[in-house]
C-alpha positions as CSV (number, residue, x, y, z in Angstrom):
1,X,0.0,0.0,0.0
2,X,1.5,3.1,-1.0
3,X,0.9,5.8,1.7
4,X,1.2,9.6,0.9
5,X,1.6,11.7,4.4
6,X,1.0,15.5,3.4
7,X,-0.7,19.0,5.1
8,X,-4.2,18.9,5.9
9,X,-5.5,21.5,3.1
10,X,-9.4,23.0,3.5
11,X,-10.8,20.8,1.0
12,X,-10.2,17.9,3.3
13,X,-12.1,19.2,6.0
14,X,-15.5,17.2,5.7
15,X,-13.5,13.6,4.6
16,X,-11.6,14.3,8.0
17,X,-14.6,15.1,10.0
18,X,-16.1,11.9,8.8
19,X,-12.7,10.0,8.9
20,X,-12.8,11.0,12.5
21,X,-16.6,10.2,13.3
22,X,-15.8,6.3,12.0
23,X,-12.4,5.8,13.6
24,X,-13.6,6.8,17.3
25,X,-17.4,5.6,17.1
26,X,-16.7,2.3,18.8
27,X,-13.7,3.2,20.7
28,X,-14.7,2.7,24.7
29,X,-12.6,5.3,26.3
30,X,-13.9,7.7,24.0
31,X,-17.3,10.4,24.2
32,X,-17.1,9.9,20.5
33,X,-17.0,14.0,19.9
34,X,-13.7,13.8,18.1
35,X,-14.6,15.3,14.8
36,X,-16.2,18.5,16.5
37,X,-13.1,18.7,18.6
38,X,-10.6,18.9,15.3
39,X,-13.3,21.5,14.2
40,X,-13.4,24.0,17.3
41,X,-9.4,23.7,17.2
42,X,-9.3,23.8,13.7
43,X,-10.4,27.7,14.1
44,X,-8.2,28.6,17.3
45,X,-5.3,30.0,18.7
46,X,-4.0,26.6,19.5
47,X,-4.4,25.7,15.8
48,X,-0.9,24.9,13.9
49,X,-1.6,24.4,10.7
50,X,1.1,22.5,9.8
51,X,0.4,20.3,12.3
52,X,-3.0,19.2,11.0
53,X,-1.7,16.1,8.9
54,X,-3.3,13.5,6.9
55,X,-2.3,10.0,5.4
56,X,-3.5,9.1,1.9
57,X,-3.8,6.2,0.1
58,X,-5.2,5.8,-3.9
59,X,-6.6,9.5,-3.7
60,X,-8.5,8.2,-0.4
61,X,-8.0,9.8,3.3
62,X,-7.5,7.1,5.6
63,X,-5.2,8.9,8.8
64,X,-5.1,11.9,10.3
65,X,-3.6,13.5,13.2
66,X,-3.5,16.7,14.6
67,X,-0.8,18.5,17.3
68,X,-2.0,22.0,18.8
69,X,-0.2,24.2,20.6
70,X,-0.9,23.8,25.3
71,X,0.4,25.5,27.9
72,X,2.3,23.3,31.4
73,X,2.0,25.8,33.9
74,X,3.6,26.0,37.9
75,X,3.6,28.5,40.6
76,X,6.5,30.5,38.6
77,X,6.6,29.6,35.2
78,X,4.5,28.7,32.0
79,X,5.7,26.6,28.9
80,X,4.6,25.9,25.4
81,X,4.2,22.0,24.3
82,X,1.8,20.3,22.2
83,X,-1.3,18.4,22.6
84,X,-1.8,14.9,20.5
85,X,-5.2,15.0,19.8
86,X,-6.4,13.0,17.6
87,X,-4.5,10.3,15.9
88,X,-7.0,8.6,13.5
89,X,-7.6,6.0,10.8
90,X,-10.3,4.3,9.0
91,X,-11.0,1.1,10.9
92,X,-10.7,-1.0,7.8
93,X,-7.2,0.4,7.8
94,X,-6.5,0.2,11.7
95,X,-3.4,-2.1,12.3
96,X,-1.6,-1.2,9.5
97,X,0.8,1.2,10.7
98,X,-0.8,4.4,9.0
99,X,-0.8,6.2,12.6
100,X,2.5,5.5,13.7
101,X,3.5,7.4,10.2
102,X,1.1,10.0,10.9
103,X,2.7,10.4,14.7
104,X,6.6,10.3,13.2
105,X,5.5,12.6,10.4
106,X,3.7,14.8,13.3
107,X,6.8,14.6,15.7
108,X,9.3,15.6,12.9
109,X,6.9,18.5,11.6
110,X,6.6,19.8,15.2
111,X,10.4,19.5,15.9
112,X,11.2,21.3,12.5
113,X,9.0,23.9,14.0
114,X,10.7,24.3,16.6
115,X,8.6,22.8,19.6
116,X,10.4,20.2,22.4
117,X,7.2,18.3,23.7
118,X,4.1,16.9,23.4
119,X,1.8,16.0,25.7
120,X,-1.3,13.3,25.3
121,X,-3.6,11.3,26.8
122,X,-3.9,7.5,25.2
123,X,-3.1,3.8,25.3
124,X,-0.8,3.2,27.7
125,X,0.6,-0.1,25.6
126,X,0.6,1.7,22.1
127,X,2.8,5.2,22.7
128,X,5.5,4.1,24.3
129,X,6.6,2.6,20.7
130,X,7.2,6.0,19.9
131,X,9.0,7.3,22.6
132,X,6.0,8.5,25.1
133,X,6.7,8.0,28.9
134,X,4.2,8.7,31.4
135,X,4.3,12.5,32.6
136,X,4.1,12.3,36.2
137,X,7.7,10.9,35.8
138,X,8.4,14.7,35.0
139,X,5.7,16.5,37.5
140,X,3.9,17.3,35.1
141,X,-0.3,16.8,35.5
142,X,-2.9,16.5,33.4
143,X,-6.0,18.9,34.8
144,X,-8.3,15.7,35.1
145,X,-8.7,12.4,36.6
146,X,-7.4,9.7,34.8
147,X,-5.3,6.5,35.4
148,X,-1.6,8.0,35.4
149,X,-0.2,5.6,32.8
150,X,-2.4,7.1,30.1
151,X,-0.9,10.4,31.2
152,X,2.4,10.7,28.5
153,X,4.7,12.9,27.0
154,X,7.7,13.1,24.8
155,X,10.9,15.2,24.2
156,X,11.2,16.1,20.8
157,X,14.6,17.5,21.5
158,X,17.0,16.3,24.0
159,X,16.1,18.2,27.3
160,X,13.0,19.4,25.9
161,X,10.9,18.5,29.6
162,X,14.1,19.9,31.5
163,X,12.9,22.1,34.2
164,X,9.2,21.4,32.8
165,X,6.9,20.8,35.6
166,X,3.3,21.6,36.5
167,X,0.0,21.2,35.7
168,X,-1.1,20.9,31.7
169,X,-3.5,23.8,30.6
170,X,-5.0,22.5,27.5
171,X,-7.1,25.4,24.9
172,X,-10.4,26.0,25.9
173,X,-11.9,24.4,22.7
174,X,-10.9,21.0,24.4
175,X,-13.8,21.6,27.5
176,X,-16.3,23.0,25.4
């Protein structure tokens, strides 16, 4: 299968919002909301546009992730990382490998863009493959109640969480 891994572009918009809608609707840990999350972000500060990324194969959108821009904030500082939020395919194309392309594209993107971290919240046995290593192993928090090994994070650059600590502020889009 020959996969093409390119920029999100305007056109796409409604294949991704459906791409989305199929890939999460029977996914238990999830509300199932997705598609209207990518939209809100889609037209917010947060929103990198770059960072919107899609995987294509025979003319057909089967992948896409997106990275937006979060804040970790402490007592005395605040810093700028990235939320991972979502990574999706087309089930008939789950298990393939497409999203862990779309997460190394995504990682590179973000690094050539200068950003040292991401932060997300998913399977605890599927990101570590790609470097993720649960946050609290850094200090940093997520501002929600959920099992601590689903809490993860990656340094795009070496030293990229040093001095990093705090609590994650993620853009408003994602509680509305």
């Amino acid at each position: 299968m020959k996969l093409t891994i390119r920029k999100e572009n305007t056109e796409d918009f409604k294949t991704v919002f459906n791409l989305i809608e199929k890939a999460f609707e029977n996914e238990q840990m999830s509300d199932q909301k997705e598609q209207f999350l990518v939209e809100r972000l889609r037209k917010s500060n947060a929103f990198v546009p770059e960072l919107s990324i899609v995987a294509e194969t025979e003319n057909k959108i089967v992948g896409h992730i997106l990275l937006t821009k979060l804040k970790i904030k402490n007592k005395s500082n605040e810093f700028d990382s990235l939320a991972l939020a979502p990574v999706s395919v087309l089930p008939e194309f789950q298990g393939k490998g497409i999203g862990g392309k779309l997460i190394v594209e995504a990682h590179k993107k973000a690094k050539e863009l200068g950003h040292k971290s991401i932060v997300l919240l998913g399977h605890e046995n599927y990101y570590p493959r790609f470097g993720y290593e649960q946050a609290d192993k850094y200090g940093i928090e997520l501002p929600f109640k959920v099992p601590k090994e689903n809490c993860m994070v990656i340094e795009l650059v070496e030293d990229g969480l040093k001095g990093v600590n705090g609590m994650v502020e993620y853009p408003k889009e994602f509680n509305e």
